[in-house]
PyMOL Python script that loads the backbone (N, CA, C, O; Angstrom):
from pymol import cmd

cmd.read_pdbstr("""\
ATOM      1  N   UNK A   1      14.841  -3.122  13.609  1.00  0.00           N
ATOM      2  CA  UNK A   1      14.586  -3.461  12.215  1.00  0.00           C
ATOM      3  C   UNK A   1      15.925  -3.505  11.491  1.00  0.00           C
ATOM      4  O   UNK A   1      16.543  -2.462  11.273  1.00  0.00           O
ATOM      5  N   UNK A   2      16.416  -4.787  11.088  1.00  0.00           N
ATOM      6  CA  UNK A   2      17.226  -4.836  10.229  1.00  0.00           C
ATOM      7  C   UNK A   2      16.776  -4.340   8.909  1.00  0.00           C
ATOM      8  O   UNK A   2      15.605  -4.161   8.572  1.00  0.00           O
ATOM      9  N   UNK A   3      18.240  -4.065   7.936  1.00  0.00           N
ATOM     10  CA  UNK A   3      17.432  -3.942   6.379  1.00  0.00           C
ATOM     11  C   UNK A   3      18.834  -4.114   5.498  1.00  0.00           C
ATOM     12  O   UNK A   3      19.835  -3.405   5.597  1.00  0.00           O
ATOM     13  N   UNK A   4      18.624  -5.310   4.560  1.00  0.00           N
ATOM     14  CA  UNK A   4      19.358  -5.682   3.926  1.00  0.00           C
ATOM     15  C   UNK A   4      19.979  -5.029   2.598  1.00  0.00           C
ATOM     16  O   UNK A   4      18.987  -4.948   1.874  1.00  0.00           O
ATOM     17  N   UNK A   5      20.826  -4.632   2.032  1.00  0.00           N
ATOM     18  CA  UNK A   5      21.528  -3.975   1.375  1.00  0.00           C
ATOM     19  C   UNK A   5      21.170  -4.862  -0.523  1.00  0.00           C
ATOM     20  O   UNK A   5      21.987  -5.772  -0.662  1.00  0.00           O
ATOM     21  N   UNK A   6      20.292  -4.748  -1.689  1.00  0.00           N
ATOM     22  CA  UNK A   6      20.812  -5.078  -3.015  1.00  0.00           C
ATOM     23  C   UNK A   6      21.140  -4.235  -3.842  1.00  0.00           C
ATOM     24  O   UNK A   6      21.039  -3.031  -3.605  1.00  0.00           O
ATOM     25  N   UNK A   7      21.576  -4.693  -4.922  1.00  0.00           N
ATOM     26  CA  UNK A   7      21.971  -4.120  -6.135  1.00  0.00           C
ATOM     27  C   UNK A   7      20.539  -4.330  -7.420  1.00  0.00           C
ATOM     28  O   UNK A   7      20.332  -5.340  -8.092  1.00  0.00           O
ATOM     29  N   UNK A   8      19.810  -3.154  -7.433  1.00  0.00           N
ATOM     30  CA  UNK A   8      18.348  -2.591  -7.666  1.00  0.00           C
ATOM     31  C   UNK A   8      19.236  -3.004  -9.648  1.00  0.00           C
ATOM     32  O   UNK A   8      20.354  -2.772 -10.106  1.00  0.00           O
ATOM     33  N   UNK A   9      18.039  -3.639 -10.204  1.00  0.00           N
ATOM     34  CA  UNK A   9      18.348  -3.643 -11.689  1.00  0.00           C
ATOM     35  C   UNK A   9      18.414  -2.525 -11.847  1.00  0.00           C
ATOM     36  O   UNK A   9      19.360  -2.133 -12.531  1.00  0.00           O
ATOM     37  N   UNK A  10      17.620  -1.686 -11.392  1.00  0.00           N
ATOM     38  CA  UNK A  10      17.187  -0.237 -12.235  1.00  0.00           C
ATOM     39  C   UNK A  10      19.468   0.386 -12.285  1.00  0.00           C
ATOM     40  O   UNK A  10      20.210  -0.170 -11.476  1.00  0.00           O
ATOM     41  N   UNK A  11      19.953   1.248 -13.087  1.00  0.00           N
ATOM     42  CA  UNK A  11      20.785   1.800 -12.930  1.00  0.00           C
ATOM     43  C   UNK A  11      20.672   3.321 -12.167  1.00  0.00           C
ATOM     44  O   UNK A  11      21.669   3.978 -11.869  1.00  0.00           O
ATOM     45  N   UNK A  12      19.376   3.727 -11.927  1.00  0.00           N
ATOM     46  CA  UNK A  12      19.528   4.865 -11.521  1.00  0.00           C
ATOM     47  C   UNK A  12      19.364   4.671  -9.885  1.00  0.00           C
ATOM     48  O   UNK A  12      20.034   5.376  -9.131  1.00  0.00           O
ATOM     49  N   UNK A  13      18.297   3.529  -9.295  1.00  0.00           N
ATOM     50  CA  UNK A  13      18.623   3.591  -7.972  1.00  0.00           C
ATOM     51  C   UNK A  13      19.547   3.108  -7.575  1.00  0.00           C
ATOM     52  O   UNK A  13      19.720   3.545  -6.437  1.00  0.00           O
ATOM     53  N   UNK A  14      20.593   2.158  -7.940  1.00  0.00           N
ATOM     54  CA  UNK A  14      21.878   1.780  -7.530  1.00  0.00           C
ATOM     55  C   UNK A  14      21.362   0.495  -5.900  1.00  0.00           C
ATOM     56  O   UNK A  14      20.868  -0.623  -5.754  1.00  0.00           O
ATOM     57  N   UNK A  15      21.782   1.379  -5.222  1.00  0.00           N
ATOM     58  CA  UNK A  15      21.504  -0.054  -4.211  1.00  0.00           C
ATOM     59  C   UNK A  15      19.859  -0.032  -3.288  1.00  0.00           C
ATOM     60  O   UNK A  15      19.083   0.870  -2.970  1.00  0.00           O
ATOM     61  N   UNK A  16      19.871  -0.978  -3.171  1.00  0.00           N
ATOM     62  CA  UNK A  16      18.407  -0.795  -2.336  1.00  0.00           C
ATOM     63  C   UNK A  16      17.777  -1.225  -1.146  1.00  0.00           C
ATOM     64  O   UNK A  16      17.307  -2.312  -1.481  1.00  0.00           O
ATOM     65  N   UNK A  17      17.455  -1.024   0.131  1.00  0.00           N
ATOM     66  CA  UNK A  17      17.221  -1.964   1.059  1.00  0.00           C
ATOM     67  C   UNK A  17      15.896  -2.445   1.180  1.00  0.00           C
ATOM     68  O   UNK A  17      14.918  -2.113   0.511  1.00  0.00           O
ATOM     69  N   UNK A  18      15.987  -3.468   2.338  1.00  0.00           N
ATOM     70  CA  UNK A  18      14.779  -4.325   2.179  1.00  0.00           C
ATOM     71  C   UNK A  18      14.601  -4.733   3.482  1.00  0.00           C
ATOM     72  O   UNK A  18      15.676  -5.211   3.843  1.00  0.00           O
ATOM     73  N   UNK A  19      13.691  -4.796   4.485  1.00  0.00           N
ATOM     74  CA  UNK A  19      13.345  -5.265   5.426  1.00  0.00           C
ATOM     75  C   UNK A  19      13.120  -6.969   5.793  1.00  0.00           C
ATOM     76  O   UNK A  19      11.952  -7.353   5.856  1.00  0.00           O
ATOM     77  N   UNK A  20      13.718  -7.511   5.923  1.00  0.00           N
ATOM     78  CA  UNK A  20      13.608  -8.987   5.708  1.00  0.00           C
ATOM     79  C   UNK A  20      12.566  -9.840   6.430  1.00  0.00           C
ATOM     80  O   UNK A  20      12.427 -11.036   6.172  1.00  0.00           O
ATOM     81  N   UNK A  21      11.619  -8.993   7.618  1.00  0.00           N
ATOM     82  CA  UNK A  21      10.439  -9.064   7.697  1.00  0.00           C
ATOM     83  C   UNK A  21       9.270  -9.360   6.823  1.00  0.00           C
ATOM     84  O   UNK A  21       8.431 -10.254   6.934  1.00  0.00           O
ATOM     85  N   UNK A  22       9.417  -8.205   5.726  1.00  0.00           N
ATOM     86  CA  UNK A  22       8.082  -8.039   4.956  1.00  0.00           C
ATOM     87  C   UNK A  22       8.139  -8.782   3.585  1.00  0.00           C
ATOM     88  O   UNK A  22       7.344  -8.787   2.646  1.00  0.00           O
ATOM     89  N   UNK A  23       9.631  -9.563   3.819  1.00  0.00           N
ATOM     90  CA  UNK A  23       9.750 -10.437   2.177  1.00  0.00           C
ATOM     91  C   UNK A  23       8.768 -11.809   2.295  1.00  0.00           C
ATOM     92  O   UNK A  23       8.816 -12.590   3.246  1.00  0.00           O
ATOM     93  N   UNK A  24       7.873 -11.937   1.140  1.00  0.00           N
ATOM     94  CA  UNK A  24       6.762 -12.927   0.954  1.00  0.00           C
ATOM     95  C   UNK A  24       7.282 -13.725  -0.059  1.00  0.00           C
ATOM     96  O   UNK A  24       6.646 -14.747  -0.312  1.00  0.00           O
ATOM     97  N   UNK A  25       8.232 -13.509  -0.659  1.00  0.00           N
ATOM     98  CA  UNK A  25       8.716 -14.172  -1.700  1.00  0.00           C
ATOM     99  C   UNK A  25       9.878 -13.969  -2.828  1.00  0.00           C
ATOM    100  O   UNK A  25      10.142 -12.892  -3.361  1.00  0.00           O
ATOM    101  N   UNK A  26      10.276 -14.741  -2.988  1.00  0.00           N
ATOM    102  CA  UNK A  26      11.554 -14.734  -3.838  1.00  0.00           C
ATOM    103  C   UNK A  26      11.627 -15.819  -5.127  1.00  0.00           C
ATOM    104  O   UNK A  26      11.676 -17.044  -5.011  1.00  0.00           O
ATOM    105  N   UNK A  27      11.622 -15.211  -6.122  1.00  0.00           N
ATOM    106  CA  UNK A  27      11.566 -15.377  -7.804  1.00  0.00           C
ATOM    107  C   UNK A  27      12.589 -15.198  -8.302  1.00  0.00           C
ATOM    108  O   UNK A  27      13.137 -14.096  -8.270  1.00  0.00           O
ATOM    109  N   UNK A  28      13.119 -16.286  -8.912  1.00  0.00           N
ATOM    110  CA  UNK A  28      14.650 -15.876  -9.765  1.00  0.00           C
ATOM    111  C   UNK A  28      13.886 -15.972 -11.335  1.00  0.00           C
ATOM    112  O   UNK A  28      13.213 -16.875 -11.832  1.00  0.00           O
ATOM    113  N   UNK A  29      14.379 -14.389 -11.962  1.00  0.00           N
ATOM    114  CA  UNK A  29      13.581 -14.192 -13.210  1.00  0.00           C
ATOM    115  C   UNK A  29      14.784 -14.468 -14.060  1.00  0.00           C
ATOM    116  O   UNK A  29      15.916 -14.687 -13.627  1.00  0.00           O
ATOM    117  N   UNK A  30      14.426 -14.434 -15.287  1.00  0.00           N
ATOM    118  CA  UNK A  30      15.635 -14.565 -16.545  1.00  0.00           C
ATOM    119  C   UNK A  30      16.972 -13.767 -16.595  1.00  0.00           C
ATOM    120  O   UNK A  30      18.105 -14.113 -16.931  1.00  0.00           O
ATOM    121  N   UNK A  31      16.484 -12.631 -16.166  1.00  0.00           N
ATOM    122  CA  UNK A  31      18.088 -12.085 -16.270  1.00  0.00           C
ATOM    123  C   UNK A  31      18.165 -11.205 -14.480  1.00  0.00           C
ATOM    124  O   UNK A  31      18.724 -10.172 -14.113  1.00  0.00           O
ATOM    125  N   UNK A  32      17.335 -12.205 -13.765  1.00  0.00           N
ATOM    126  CA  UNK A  32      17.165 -11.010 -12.043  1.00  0.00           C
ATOM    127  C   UNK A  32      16.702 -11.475 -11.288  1.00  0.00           C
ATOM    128  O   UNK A  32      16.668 -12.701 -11.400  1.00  0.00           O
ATOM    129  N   UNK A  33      16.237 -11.045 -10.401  1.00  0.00           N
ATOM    130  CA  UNK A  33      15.156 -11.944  -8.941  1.00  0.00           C
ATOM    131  C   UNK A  33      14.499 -11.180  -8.228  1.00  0.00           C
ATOM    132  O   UNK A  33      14.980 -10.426  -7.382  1.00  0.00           O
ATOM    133  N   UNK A  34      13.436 -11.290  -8.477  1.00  0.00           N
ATOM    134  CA  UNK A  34      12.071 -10.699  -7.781  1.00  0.00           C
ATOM    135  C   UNK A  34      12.009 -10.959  -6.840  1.00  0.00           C
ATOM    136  O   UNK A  34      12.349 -12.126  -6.643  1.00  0.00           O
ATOM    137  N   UNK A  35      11.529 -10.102  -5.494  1.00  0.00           N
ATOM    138  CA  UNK A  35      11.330  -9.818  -4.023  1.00  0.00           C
ATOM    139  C   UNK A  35      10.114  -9.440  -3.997  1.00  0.00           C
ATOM    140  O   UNK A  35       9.743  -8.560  -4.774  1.00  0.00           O
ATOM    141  N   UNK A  36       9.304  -9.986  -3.160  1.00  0.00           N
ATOM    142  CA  UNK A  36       7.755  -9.359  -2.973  1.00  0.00           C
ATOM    143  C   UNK A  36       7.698  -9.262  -1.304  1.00  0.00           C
ATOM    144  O   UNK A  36       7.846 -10.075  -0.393  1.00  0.00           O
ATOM    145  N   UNK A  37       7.455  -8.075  -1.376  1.00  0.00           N
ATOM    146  CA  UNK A  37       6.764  -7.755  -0.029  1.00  0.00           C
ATOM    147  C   UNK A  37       5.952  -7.546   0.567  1.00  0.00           C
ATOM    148  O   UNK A  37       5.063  -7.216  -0.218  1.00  0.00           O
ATOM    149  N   UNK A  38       5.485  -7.489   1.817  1.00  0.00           N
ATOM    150  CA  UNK A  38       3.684  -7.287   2.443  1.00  0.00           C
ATOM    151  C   UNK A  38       3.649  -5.850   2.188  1.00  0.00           C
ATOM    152  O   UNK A  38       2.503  -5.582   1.827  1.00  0.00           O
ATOM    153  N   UNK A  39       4.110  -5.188   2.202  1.00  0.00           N
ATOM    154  CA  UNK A  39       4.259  -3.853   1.168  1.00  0.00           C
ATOM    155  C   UNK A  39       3.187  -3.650   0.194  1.00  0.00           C
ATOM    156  O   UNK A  39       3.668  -3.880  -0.916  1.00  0.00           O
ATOM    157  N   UNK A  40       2.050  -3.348   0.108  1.00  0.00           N
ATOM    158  CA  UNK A  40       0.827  -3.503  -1.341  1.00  0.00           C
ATOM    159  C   UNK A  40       1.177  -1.900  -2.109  1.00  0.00           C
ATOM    160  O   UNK A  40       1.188  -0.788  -1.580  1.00  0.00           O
ATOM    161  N   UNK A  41       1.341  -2.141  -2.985  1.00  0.00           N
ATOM    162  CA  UNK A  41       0.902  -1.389  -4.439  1.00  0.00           C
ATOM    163  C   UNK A  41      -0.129  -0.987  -3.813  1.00  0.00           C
ATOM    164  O   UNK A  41      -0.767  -1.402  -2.845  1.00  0.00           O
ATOM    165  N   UNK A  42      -0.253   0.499  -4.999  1.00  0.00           N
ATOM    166  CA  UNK A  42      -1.749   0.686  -4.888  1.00  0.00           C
ATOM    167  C   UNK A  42      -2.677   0.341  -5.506  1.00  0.00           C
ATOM    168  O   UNK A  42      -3.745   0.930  -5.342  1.00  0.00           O
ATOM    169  N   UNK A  43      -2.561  -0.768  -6.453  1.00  0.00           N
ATOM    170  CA  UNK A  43      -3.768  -1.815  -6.656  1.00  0.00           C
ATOM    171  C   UNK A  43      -3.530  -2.538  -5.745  1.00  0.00           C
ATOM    172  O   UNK A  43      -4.122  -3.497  -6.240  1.00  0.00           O
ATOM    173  N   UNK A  44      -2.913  -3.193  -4.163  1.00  0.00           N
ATOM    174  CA  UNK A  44      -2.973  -4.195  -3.355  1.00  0.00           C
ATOM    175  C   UNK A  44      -2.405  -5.468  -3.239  1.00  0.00           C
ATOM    176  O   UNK A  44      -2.560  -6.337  -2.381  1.00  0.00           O
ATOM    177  N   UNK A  45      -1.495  -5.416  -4.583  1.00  0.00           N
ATOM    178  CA  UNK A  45      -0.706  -6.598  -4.913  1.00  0.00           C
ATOM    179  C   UNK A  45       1.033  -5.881  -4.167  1.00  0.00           C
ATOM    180  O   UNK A  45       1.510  -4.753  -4.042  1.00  0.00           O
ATOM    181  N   UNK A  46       1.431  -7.113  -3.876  1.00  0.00           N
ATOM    182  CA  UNK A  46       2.607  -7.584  -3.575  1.00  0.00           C
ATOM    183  C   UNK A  46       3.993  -6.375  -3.682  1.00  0.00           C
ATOM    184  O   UNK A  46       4.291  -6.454  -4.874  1.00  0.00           O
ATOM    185  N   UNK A  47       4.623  -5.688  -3.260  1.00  0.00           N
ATOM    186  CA  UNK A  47       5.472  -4.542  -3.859  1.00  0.00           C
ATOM    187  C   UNK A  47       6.444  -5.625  -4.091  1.00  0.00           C
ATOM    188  O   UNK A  47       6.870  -6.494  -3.330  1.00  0.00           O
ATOM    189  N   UNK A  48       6.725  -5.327  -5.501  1.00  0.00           N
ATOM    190  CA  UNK A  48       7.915  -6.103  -5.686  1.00  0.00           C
ATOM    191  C   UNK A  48       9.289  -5.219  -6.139  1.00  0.00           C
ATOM    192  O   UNK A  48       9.122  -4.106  -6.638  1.00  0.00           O
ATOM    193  N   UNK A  49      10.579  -5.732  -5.954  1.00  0.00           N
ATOM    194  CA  UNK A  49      11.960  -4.969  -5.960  1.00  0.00           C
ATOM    195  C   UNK A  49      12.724  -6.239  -6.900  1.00  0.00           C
ATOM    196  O   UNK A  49      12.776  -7.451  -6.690  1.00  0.00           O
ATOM    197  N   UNK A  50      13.357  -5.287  -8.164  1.00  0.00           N
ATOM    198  CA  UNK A  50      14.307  -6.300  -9.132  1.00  0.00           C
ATOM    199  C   UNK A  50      15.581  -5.674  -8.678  1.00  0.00           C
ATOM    200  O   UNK A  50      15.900  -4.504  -8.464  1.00  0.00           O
ATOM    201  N   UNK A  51      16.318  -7.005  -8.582  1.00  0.00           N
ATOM    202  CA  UNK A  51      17.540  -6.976  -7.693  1.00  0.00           C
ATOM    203  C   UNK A  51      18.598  -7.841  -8.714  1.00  0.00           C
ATOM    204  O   UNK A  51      18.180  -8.756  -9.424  1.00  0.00           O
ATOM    205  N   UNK A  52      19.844  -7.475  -8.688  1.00  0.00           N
ATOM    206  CA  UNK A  52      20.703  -7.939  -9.675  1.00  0.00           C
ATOM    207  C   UNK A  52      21.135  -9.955  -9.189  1.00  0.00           C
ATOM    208  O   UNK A  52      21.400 -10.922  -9.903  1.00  0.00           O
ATOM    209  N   UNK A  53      21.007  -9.792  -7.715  1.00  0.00           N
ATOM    210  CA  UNK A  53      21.785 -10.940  -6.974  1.00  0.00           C
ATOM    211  C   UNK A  53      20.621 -11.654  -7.525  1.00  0.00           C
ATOM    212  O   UNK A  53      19.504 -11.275  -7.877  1.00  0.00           O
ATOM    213  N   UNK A  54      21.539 -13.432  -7.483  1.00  0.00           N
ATOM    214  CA  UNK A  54      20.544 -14.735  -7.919  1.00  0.00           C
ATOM    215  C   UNK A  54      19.433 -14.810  -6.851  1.00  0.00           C
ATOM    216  O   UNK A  54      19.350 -13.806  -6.143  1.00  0.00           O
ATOM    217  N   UNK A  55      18.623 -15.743  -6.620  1.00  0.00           N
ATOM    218  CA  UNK A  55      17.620 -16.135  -5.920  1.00  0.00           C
ATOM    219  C   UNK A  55      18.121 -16.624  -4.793  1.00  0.00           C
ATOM    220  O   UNK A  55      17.542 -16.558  -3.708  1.00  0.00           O
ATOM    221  N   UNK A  56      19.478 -17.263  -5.032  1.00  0.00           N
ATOM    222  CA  UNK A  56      20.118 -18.320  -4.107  1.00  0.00           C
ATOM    223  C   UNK A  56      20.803 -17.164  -3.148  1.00  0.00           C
ATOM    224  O   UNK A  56      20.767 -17.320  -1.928  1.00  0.00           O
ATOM    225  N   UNK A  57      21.402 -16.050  -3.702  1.00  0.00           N
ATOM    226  CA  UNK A  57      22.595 -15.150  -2.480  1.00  0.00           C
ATOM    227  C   UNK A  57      21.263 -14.319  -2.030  1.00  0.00           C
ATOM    228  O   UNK A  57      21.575 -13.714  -1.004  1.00  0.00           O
ATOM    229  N   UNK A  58      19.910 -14.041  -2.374  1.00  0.00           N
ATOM    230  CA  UNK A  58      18.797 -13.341  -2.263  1.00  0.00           C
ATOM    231  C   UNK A  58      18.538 -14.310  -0.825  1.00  0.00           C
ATOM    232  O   UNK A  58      18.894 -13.891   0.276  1.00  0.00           O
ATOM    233  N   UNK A  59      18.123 -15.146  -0.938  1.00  0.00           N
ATOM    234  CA  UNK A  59      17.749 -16.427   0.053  1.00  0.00           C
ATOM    235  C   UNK A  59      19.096 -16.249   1.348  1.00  0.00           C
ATOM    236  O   UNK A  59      19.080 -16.072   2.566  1.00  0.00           O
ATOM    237  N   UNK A  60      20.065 -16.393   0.417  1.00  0.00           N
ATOM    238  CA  UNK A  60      21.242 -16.528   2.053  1.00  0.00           C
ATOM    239  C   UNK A  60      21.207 -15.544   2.610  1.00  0.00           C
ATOM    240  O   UNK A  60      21.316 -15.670   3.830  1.00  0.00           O
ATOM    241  N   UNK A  61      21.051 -14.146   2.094  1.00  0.00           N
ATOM    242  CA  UNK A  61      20.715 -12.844   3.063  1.00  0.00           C
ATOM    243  C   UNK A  61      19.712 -12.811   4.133  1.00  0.00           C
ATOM    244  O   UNK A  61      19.669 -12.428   5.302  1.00  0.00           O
ATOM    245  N   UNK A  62      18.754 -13.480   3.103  1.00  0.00           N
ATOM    246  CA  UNK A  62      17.605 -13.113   4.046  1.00  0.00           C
ATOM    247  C   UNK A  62      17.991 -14.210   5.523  1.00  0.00           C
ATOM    248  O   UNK A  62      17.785 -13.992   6.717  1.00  0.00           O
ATOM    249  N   UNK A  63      18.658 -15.495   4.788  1.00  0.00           N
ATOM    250  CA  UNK A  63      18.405 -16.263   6.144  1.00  0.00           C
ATOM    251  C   UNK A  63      19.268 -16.145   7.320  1.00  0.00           C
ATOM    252  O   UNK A  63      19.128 -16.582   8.463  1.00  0.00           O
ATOM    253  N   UNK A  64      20.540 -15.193   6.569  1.00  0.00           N
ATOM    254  CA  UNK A  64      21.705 -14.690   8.042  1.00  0.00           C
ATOM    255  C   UNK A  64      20.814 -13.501   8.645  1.00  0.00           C
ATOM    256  O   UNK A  64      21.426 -13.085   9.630  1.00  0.00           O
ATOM    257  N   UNK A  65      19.683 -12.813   8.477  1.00  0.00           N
ATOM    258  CA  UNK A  65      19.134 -11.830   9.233  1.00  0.00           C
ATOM    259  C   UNK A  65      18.089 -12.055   9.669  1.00  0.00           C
ATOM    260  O   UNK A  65      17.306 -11.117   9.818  1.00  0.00           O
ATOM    261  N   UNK A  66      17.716 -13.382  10.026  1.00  0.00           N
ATOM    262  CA  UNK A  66      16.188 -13.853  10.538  1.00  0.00           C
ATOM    263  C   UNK A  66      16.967 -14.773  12.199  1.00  0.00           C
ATOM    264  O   UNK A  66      16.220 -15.335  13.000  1.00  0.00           O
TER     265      UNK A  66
END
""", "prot")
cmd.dss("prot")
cmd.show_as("cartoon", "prot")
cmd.util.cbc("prot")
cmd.orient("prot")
């Protein structure tokens, strides 16, 4: 299992990894970019991670580790 290294909006978690397996999707939001994973919440929806990087360096990560 690889796991890719971001920079988490939040300031208190600082960096964050991500399994590039379980990513379902990638959203570039207004000021960030949403990651959804097969990961469910506990309502069953999507776990999603706000990450500082664009959609586009979000995308090239994932595709040098597949």
């Amino acid at each position: 299992m690889s796991m890719i290294a971001f920079t988490s909006t939040d300031t208190n978690a600082g960096t964050i990894y991500v399994n590039p397996e379980h990513v379902v999707y990638v959203v570039n939001q207004e000021n960030c970019t949403s990651i959804g994973t097969t990961v469910p919440t506990k309502e069953g929806a999507p776990w999603a991670v706000f990450v500082k990087e664009s959609a586009e360096e979000v995308c090239k990560k994932l595709r040098s580790h597949t």
